[in-house]
C-alpha positions in Angstrom: 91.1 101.6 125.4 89.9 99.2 122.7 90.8 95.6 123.0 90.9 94.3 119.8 88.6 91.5 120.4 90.0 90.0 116.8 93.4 89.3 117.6 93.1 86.6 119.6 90.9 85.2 116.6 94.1 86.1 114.5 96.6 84.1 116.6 93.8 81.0 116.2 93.9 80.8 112.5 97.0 81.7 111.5 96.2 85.3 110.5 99.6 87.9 111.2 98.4 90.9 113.6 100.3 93.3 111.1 101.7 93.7 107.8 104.6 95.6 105.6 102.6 98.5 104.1 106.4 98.8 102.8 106.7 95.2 101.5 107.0 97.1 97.6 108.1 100.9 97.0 105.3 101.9 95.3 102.7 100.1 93.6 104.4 100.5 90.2 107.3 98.3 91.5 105.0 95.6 92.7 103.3 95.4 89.2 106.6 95.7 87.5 107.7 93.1 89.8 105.0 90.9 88.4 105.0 92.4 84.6 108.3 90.6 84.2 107.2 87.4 86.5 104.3 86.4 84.6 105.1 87.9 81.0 104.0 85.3 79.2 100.7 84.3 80.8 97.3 85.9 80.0 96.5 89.6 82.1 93.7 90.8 80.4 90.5 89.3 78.3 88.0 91.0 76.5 85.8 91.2 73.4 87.9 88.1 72.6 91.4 89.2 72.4 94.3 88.7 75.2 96.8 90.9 76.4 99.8 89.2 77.8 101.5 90.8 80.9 104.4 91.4 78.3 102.2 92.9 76.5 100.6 95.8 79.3 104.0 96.0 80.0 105.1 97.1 76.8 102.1 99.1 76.1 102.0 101.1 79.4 105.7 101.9 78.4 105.1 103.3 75.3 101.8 105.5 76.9 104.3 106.8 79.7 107.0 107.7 77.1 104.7 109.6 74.9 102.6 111.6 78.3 106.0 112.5 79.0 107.6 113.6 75.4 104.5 114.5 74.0 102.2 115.9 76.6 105.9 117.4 79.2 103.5 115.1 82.0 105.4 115.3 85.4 105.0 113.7 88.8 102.4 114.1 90.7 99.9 115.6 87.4 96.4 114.8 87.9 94.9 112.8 85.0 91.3 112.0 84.3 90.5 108.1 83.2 86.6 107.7 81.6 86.2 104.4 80.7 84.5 101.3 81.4 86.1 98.1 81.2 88.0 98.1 78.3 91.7 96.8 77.9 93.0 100.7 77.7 92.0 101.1 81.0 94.8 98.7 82.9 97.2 99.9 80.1 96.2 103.8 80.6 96.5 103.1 84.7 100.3 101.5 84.5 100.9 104.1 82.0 99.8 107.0 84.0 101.3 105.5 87.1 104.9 104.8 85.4 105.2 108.2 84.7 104.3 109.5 88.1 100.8 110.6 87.6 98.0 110.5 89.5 95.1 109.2 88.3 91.5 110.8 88.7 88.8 107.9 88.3 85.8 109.2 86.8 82.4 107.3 86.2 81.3 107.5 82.5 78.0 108.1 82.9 78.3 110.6 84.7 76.7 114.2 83.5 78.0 117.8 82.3 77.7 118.9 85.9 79.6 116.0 87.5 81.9 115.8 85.2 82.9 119.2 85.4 83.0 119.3 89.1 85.2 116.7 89.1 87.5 117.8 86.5 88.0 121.6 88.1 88.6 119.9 92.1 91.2 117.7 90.8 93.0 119.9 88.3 92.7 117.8 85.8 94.2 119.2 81.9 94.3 115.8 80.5 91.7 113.1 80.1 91.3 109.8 78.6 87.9 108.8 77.9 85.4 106.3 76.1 84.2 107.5 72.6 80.8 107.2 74.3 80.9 109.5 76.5 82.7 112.3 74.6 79.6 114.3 73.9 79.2 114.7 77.8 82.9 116.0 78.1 81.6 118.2 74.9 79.1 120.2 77.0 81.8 120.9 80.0 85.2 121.1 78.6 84.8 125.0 77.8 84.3 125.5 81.8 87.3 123.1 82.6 91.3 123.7 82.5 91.1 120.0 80.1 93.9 120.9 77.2 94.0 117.5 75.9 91.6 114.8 75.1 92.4 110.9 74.4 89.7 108.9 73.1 89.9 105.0 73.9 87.6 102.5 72.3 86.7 98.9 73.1 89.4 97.1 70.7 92.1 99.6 72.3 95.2 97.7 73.0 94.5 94.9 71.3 95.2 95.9 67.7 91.6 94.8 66.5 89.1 97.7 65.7 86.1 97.1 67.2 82.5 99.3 66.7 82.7 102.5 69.2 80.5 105.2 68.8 81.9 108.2 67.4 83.9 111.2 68.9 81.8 114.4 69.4 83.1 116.5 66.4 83.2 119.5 69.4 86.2 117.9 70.7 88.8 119.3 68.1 92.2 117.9 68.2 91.3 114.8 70.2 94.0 112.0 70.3 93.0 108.3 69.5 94.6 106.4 72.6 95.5 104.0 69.6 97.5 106.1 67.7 99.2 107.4 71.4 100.6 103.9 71.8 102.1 103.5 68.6 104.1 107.4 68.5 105.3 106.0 72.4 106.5 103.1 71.0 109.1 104.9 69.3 110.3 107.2 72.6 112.0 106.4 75.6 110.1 105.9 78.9 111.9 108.4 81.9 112.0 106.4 85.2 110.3 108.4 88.1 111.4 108.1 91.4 108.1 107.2 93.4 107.6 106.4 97.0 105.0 104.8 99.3 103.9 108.7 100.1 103.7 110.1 95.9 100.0 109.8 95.0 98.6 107.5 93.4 94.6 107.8 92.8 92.3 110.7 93.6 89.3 108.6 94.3 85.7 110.7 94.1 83.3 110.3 96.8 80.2 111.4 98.7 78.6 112.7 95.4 75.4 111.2 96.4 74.8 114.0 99.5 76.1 116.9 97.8 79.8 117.7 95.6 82.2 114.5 95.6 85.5 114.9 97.2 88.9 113.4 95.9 89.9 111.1 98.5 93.8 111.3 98.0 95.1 107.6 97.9 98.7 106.9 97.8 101.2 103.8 96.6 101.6 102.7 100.3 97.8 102.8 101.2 97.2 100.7 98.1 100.4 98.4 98.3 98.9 98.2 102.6 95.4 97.0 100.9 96.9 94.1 98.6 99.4 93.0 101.8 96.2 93.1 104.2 94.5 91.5 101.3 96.6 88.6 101.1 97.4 87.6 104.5 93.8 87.3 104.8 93.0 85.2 102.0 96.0 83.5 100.8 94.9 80.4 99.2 92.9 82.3 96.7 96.0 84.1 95.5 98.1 81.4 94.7 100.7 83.3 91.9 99.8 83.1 88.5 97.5 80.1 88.9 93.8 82.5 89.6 91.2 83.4 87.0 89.2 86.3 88.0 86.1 88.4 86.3 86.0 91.7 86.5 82.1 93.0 86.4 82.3 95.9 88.8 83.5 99.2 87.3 87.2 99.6 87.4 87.2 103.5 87.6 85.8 102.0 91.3 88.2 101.4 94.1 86.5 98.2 94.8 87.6 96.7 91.7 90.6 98.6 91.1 92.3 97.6 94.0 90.8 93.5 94.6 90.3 93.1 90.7 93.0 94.6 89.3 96.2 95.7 91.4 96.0 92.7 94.0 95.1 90.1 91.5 97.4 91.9 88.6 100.0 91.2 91.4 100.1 87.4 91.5 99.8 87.0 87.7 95.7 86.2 87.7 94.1 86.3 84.2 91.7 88.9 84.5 88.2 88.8 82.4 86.7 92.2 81.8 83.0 93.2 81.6 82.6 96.3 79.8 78.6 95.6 80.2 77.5 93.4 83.0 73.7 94.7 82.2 74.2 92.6 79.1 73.3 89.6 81.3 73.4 86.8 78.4 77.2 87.9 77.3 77.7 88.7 81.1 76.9 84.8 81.8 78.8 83.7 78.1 81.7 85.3 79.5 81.6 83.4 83.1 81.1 79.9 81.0 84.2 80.8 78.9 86.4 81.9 82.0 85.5 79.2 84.4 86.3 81.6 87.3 88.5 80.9 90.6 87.6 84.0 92.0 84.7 86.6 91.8 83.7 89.6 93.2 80.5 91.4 93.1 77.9 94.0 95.1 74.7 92.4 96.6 72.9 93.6 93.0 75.2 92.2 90.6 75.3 88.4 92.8 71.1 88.8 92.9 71.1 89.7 88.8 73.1 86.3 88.0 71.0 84.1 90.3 67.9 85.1 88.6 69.5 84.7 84.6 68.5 80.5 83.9 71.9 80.2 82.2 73.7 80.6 85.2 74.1 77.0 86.3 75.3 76.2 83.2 78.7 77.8 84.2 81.5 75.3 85.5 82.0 76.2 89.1 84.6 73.5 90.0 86.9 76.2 90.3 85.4 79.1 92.0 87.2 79.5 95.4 86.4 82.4 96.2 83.2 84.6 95.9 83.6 87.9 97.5 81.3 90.7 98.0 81.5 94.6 99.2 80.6 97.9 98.0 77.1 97.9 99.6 75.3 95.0 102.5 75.6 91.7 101.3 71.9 90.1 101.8 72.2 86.5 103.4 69.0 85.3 101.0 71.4 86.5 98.1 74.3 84.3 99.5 72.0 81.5 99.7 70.9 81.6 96.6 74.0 81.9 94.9 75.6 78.7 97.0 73.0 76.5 95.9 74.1 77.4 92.3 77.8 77.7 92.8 78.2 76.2 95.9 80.5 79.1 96.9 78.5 81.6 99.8 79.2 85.4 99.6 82.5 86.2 101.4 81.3 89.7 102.5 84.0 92.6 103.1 83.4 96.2 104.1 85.3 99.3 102.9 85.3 102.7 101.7 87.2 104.9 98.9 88.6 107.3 101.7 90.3 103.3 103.2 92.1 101.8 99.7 88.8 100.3 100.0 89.1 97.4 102.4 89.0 97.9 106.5 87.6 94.1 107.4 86.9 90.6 105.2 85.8 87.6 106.6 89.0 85.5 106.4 89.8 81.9 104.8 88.7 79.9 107.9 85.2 81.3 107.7 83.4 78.5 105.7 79.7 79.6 105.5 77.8 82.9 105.1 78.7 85.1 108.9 76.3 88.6 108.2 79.2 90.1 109.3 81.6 92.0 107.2 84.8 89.8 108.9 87.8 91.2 110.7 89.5 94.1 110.4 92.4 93.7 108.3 96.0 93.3 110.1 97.3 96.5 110.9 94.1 98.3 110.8 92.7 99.5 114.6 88.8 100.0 114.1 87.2 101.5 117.4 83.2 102.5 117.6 82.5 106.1 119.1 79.0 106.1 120.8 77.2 109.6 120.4 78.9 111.2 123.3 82.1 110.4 121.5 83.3 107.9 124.0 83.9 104.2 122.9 81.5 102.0 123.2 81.4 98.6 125.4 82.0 95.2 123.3 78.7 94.2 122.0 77.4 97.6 121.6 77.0 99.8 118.8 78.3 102.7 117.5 79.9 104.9 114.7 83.1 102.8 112.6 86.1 105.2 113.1 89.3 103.3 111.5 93.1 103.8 111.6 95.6 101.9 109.2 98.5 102.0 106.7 95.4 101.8 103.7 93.5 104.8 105.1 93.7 108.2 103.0 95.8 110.6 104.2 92.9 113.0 103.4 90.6 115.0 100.8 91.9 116.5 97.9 92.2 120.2 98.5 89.8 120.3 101.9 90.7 121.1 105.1 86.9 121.7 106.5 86.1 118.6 105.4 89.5 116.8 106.5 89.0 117.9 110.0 85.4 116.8 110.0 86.3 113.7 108.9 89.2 112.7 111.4 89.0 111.8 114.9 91.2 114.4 117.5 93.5 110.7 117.9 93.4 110.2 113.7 90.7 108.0 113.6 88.9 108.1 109.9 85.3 109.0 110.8 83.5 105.9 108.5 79.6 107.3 109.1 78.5 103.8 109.3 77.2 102.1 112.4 78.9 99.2 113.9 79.1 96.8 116.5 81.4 93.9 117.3 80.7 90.0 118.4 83.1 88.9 120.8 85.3 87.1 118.6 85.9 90.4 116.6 84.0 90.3 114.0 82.8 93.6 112.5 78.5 94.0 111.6 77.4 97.2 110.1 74.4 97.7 111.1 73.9 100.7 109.1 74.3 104.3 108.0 74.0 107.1 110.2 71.8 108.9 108.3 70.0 106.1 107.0 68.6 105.3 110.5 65.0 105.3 111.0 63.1 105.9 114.4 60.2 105.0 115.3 58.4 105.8 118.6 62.1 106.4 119.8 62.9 102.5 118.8 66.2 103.2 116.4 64.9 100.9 112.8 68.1 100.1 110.7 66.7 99.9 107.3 69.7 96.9 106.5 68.0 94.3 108.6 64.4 95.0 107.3 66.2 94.7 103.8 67.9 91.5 105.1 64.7 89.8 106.3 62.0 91.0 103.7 64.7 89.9 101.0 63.9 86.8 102.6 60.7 86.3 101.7 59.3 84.1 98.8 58.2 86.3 95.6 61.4 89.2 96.5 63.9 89.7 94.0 65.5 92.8 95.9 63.9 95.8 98.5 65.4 98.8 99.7 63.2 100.5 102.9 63.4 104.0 104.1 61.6 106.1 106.9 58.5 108.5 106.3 56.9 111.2 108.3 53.9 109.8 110.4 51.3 111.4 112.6 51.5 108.5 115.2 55.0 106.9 115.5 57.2 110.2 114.2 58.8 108.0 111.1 57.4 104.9 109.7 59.4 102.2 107.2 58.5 102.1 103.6 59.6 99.5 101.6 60.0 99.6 98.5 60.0 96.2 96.8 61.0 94.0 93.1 59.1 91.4 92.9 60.8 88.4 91.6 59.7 87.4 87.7 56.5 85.3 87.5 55.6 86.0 91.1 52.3 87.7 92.6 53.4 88.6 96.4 50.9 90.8 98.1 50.8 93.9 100.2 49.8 91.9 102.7 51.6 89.0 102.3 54.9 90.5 102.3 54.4 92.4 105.8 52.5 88.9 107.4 56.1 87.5 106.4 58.0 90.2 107.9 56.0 90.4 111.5 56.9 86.7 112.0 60.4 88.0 111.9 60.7 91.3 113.5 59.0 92.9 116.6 56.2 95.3 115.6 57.5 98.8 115.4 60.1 97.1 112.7 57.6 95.7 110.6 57.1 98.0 107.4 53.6 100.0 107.7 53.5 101.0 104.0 54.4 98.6 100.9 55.3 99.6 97.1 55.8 97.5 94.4 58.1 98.5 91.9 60.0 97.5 88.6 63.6 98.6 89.6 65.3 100.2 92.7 67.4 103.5 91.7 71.0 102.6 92.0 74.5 103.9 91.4 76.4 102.7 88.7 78.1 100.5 90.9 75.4 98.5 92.4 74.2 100.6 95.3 71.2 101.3 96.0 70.2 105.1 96.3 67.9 105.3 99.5 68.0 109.0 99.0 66.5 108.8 95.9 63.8 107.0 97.5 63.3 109.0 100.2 62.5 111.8 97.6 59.8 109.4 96.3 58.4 108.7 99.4 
């Protein structure tokens, strides 16, 4: 039976052993709740206009009414959201949700073939997407069940017209989001009865080792996530008195549910980054904001410290710096402290969990290299390989149980019951292990293990240490065949600008800090690391390389 070494940490700081995933209906009655609380501050910034909350409010109205009147849009209708981060993406969310939709998140960069894939599993017959990207939904809408298609544009929302690129002239009869707004204006929005079971998101996933599934999210997993969420870290909600920027994709459940729906909650005034690769008006934007809180994956925190603008920024009021989404590297936290003077607050979640399962809490003051405690109500036990749990201290494969944990795949049975524990246990695929005050360390993926002469190499702490190392901007490591020792690490590495680390240099550094069979055999410089559009780094990718 699993202690739950955290508790007792719990009861020493303060922290509540469980939550209400109840405490709000659905998430639509929380946001309303805090539409009319905070109507007249700021919700959303970007490309220099402001939406109030009055404002999202009345705008999400109007896009409900018209889905509704215009579109007959019922509950529980899957509909496909393509944007970055643009102000019609919080308005198309509240919309969608007021009227008892489910929204399909969708990345827009993705390709034809993802695009459609996604678009069939779901069910999809309505999308809103970025004029951008409508040449992609060009090539795949003849294979899809997609009747209607509303384009958004950067100025969406605001009432300022802003330079987008054009819609593909193959998409006939596609609605401007714009001109949406203003026809719902003039209809009546139908209340929908929701409850903490209705859907909420379909959240894709695992697209990187073979077709994504559609996690099925609902308003209790995600109202669970902002309770768990705040009972951790209440001092860095404090109602309508937080500034956050939003960098991270919002079609991601990372920022969807911290950025957005937990900090929408409490009233925050929420700066949007439609282009965080745009590192000048990335940084312009953090001077302007003067953030309270930020969140961010290792990449994006690793990007800023390297921009010479950065300590420009007014940090006096950055509280809280948070990071998830892929290994927070301790060099990175260091780096960014001595800029900010805020270290990394490092989480760990997944899209099938609402995302978050553990966060190092409030009284945590310095960098831990563990991804905290498991949120209240959650149970996280580790299955060793002969499915048994494992003893404190020891490692072994994350399986979590909680109010914010999916109820399953969209439309997947095989892969539902593959994915659950014979007790109900979600089935993470990451290797953990606790210390004996309850804190959770990944130690890495499953498949992402390497072994060597038997010795089992996880490729996070050769990243953590070689990261380390003078002249390293970022690395990424992953095992190769070899005659001698069965795999062998490979690290692939960025240097940092202006420096000239060696071969040799680089794996002198790293035998001073690992035992030998750790120590990477073969070095490769690079200029970039392949990565997700969310920050991750693709080890498969590498792999393929290698």
């Amino acid at each position: 039976m699993n202690p739950q070494p955290w508790l007792a940490t719990y009861r020493a700081n303060g922290i509540p052993a469980q939550i209400n995933p109840d405490a709000h209906a659905s998430v639509v009655h929380m946001l309303e709740a805090a539409m009319a609380r905070f109507a007249d501050r700021p919700a959303f910034r970007s490309f220099g206009q402001t939406l109030s909350y009055a404002d999202v409010d009345r705008q999400s109205a109007a896009f409900a009414a018209w889905l509704q009147h215009k579109l007959g849009v019922k509950k529980g209708d899957r509909i496909a959201v393509m944007s970055p981060n643009f102000l019609a993406f919080p308005i198309a969310f509240l919309g969608i949700a007021r009227a008892g939709a489910v929204q399909v998140n969708v990345n827009p960069l993705y390709t034809p073939r993802e695009l459609e894939h996604q678009l069939n599993d779901s069910g999809s017959e309505i999308i809103v997407i970025f004029s951008g990207s409508t040449p992609t939904l060009a090539e795949a809408i003849g294979k899809t069940r997609v009747k209607t298609v509303i384009t958004v544009t950067p100025g969406d929302g605001s009432g300022v017209v802003l330079p987008s690129p054009p819609v593909d002239a193959r998409l006939v009869g596609a609605v401007a989001f714009a001109d949406a707004l203003v026809e719902g204006a003039k209809l009546k929005r139908t209340p929908v009865e929701l409850s903490g079971d209705d859907p909420l998101f379909l959240q894709y996933t695992g697209g990187t080792t073979g077709l994504s599934k559609g996690a099925c999210l609902s308003h209790r997993n995600l109202v669970a996530n902002t309770e768990q969420f705040k009972a951790v870290m209440p001092a860095s909600l404090r109602p309508g008195e937080e500034v956050i920027v939003t960098a991270i994709p919002l079609y991601h459940i990372f920022a969807l549910m911290v950025n957005f729906i937990t900090y929408f909650s409490v009233g925050a005034d929420n700066w949007l980054v439609a282009n965080p690769r745009d590192m000048d008006g990335f940084v312009d934007i953090m001077k302007k904001a003067r953030p309270s809180v930020f969140m961010g994956v290792n990449t994006l925190y690793a990007g800023l410290t390297m921009h010479p603008k950065l300590a420009e920024v007014d940090w006096s009021r950055l509280r809280l710096s948070g990071g998830g989404g892929a290994a927070v590297v301790g060099a990175t936290s260091a780096k960014w402290k001595s800029i900010t003077g805020n270290f990394i607050r490092e989480g760990y979640g997944l899209s099938e969990t609402s995302p978050v399962l553990s966060f190092n809490p409030a009284s945590i003051q310095e960098f831990s290299g563990t991804t905290g405690l498991p949120m209240p109500g959650t149970d996280i036990k580790l299955i060793g390989d002969d499915g048994k749990e494992v003893a404190l201290g020891e490692s072994g494969e994350v399986c979590a149980k909680g109010p914010q944990v999916m109820s399953g795949y969209w439309n997947q049975p095989a892969a539902n019951a593959a994915a659950f524990t014979a007790d109900g246990y979600f089935r993470t695929g990451d290797v953990g292990l606790f210390t004996p005050e309850g804190f959770l360390k990944i130690v890495d993926r499953k498949k992402d293990m390497v072994i060597v002469s038997g010795f089992n190499v996880f490729p996070n702490e050769i990243e953590a240490v070689a990261s380390a190392c003078p002249g390293v901007a970022e690395c990424a490591c992953v095992g190769v065949a070899d005659e001698k020792t069965g795999e062998a690490v490979k690290l692939f590495v960025v240097r940092a600008p202006g420096a000239t680390l060696s071969e040799d240099e680089l794996i002198a550094f790293c035998r001073k800090e690992m035992t030998a069979y750790k120590v990477p055999k073969l070095v490769r410089f690079v200029d970039a690391l392949p990565k997700s559009t969310v920050g991750k780094i693709l080890r498969r990718e590498l792999r393929d390389v290698a």
